[in-house]
C-alpha positions as CSV (number, residue, x, y, z in Angstrom):
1,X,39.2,-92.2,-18.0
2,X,39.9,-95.4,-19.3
3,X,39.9,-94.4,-23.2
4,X,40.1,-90.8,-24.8
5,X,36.7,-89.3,-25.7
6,X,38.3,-86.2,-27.7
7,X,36.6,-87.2,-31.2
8,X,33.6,-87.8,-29.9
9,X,33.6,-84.6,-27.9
10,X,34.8,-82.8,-30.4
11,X,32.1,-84.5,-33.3
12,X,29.5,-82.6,-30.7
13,X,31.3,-79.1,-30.3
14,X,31.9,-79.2,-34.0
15,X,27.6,-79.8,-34.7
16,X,27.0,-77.0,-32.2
17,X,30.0,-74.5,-34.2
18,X,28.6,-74.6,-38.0
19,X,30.7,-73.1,-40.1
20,X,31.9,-70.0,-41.2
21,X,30.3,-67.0,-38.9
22,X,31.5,-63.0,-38.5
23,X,28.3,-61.3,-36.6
24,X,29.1,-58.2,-35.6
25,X,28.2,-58.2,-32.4
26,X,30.1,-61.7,-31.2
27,X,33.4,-60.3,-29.8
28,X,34.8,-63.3,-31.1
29,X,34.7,-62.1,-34.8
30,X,35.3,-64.0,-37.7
31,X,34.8,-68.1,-36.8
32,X,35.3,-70.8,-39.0
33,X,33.9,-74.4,-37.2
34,X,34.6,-72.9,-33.9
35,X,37.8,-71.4,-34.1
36,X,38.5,-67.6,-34.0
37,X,40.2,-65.6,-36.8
38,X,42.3,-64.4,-33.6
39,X,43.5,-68.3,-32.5
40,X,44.1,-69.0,-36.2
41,X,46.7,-66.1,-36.5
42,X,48.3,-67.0,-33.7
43,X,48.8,-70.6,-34.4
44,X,50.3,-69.9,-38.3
45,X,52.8,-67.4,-36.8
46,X,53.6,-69.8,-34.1
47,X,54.8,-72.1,-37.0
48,X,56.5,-69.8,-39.2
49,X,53.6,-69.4,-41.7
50,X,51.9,-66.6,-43.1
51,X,48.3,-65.5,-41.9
52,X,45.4,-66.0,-44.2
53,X,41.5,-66.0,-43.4
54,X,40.2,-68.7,-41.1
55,X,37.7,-69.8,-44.2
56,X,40.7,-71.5,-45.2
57,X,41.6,-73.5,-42.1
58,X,43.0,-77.0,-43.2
59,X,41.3,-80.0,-41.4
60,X,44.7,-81.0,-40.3
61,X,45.4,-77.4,-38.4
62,X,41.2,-77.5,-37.2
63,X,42.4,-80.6,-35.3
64,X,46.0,-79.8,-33.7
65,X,44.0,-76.6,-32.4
66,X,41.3,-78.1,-30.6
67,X,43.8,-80.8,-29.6
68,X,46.3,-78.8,-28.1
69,X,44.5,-75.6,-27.5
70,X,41.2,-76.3,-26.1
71,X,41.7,-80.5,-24.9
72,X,44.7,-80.5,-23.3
73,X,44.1,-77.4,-22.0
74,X,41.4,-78.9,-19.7
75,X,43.2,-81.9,-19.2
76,X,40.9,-84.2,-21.5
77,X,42.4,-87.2,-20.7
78,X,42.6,-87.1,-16.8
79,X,38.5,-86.2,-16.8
80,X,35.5,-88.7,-16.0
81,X,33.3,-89.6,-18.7
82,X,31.1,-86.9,-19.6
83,X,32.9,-83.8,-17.1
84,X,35.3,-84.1,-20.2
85,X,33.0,-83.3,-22.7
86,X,31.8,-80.6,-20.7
87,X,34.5,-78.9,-19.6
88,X,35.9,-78.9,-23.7
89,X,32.8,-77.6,-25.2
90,X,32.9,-74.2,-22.2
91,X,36.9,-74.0,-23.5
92,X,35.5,-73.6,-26.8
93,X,32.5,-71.3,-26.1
94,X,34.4,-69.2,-23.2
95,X,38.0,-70.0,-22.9
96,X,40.2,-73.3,-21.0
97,X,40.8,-70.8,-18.0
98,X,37.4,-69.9,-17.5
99,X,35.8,-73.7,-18.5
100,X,37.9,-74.6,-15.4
101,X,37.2,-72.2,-13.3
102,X,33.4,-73.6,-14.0
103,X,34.6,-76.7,-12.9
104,X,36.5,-75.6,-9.7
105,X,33.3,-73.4,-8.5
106,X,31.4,-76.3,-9.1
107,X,34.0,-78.8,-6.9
108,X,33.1,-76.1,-3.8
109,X,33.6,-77.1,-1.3
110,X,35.7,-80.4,-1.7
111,X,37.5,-78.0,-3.7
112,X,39.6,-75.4,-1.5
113,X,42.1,-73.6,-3.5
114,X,41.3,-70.7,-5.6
115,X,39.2,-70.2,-8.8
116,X,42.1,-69.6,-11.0
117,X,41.3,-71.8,-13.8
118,X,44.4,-73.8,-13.6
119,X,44.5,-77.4,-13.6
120,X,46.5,-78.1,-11.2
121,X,46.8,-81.0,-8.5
122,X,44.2,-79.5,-5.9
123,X,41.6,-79.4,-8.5
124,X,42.3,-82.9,-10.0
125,X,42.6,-84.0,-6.8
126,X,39.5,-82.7,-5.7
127,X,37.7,-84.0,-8.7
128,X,38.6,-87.7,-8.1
129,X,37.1,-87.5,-4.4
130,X,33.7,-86.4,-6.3
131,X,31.3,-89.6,-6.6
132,X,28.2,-88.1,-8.8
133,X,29.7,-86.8,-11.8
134,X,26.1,-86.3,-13.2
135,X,25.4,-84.0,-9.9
136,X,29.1,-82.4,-10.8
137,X,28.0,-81.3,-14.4
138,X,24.7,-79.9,-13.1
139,X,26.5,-77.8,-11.1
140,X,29.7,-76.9,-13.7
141,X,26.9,-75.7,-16.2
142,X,25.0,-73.9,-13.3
143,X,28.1,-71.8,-13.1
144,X,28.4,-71.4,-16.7
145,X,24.9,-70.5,-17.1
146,X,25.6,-68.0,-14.0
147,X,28.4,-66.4,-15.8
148,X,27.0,-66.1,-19.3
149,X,23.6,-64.2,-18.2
150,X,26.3,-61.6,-16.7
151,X,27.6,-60.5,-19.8
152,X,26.5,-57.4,-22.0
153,X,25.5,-59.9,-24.7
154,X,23.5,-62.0,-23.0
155,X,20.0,-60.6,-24.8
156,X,21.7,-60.8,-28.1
157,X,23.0,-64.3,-27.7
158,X,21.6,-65.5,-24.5
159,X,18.6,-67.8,-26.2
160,X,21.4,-69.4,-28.1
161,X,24.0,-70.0,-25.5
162,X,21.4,-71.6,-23.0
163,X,20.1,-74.3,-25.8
164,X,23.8,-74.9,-26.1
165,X,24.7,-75.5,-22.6
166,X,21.4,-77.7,-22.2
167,X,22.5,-79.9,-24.9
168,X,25.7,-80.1,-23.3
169,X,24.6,-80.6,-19.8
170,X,22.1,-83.9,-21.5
171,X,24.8,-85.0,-23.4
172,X,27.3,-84.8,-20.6
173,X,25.1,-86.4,-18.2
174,X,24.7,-89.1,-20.1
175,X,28.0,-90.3,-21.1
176,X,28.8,-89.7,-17.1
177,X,26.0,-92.2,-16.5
178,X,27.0,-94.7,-19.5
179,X,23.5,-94.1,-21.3
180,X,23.6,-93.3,-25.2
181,X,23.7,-89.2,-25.3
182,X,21.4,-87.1,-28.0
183,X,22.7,-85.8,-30.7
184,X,24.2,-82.1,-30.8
185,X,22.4,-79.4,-33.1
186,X,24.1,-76.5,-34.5
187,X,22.6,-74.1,-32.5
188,X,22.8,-70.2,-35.0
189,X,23.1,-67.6,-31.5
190,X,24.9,-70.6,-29.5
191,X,28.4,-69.9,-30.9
192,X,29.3,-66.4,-30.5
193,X,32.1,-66.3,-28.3
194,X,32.1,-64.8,-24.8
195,X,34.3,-61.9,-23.9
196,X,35.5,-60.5,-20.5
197,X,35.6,-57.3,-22.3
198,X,31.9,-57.2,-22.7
199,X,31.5,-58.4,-18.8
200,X,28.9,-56.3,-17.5
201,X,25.5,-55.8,-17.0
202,X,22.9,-55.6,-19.4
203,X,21.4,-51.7,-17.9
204,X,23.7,-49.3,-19.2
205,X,26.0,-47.5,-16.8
206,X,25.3,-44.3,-15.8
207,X,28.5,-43.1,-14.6
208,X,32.0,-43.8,-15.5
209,X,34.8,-43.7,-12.8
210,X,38.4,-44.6,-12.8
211,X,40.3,-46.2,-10.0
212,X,41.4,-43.8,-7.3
213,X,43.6,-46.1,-5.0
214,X,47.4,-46.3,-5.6
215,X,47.6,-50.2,-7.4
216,X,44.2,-50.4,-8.4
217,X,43.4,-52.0,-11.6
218,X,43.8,-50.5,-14.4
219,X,40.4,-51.3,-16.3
220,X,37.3,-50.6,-13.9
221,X,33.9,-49.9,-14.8
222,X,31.9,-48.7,-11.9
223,X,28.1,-49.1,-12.3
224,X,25.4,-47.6,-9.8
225,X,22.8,-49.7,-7.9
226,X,19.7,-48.1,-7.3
227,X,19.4,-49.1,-3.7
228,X,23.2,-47.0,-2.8
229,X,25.2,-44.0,-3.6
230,X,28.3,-42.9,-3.1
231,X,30.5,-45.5,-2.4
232,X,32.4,-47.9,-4.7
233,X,34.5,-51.2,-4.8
234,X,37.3,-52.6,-7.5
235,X,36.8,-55.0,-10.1
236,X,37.6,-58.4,-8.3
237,X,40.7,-60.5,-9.8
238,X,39.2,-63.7,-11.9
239,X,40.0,-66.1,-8.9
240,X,36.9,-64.1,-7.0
241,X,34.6,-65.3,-9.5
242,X,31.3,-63.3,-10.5
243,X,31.3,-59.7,-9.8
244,X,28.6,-59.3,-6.7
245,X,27.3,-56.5,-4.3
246,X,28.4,-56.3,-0.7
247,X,27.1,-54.8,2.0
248,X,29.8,-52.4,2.3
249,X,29.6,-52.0,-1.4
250,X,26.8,-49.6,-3.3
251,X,28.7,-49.7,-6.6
252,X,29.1,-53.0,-8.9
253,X,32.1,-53.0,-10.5
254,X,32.8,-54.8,-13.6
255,X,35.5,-55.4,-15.6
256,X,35.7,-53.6,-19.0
């Protein structure tokens, strides 16, 4: 892209934050204008000062976070018009790893490296061969969307998150087309953070099970399908993407 669209972008991810939030069921916790109480810590220490409560987050440190943390992360600057805004907002709502690992299921299959949700030259290179950006960010908040109804919050902040994502696909669409985009609207349930913690489905388990195998992972929650019994699979690695049911497999597994 020709010139940075980081204020813009972030003008829109800040209208869809608010301002201060701490529900108890967003795994993010405590929130001020998007950032966590969590990311706030971490950035004081990293300069030597103390920690205080993310209420009282400067505008000075609100923008060197999303700067570095969240824009750069995703490589802003290299993206087309409107992927950037796109890929910013899911680094803000779910992480830079997993907002790129969005993009790079959604490059399939110009893209062939793994969905790591790193940057790197495959996936940059991958995007510039891509000549329907609009098409791309249909597809990059597809897999957003996919991701988001997996988790175990979905039907406490699902409504919320998809009104977010369909402002940001519009929006997104239309700077990638060169049309004037809508405005954003904070959005209350469209914040709450995502966590791979709470990655899992929205029935219950029924059954517990650690991992058996020498080297497994660590963390695996097994879940039962109706349909099989008796059998069970690990948690795959984030580059496999969304957890899914083979036909050799009669146990989902998740991770915790």
């Amino acid at each position: 892209m020709a010139v940075s669209r980081e204020k813009e972008s972030l003008a829109k991810v800040l209208a869809h934050e608010g301002g201060y939030s701490n529900n108890k069921k967003d795994p993010g916790g405590p929130t001020m204008k998007g950032v966590t109480q969590r990311v706030y810590d971490a950035y004081r220490k990293g300069k030597g000062q103390a920690t205080r409560s993310v209420k009282s987050i400067s505008t000075d440190e609100l923008n060197e976070i999303y700067d570095r943390q969240y824009w750069d992360a995703v490589k802003g600057d290299l993206l087309p018009d409107g992927v950037d805004y796109v890929l910013f907002d899911g680094a803000v709502n779910s992480g830079p790893g997993r907002s790129i690992m969005f993009l790079q299921q959604a490059l399939r299959p110009v893209y062939t490296g793994n969905i790591d949700g790193v940057m790197g030259m495959g996936t940059i290179t991958a995007l510039k061969a891509i000549n329907n950006n609009d098409a791309l960010i249909d597809r990059i908040c597809d897999a957003r969307m996919n991701f988001l109804r997996h988790l175990g919050t979905f039907a406490v902040f699902g409504k919320g998150w998809s009104a977010r994502v369909k402002e940001v696909r519009s929006i997104g669409k239309a700077w990638a087309t060169g049309e004037a985009p809508q405005a954003a609207n904070f959005i209350e349930a469209g914040r709450q953070r995502r966590s791979c913690r709470t990655r899992r489905l929205r029935r219950r388990p029924r059954r517990l099970m650690p991992p058996s195998a020498p080297g497994a992972v660590a963390s695996v929650c097994l879940v039962r399908s109706k349909a099989f019994r008796n059998s069970s699979r690990r948690c795959p690695t984030p580059a496999s993407g969304l957890p899914r049911l083979s036909s050799s497999s009669h146990w989902l597994a998740l991770c915790c």
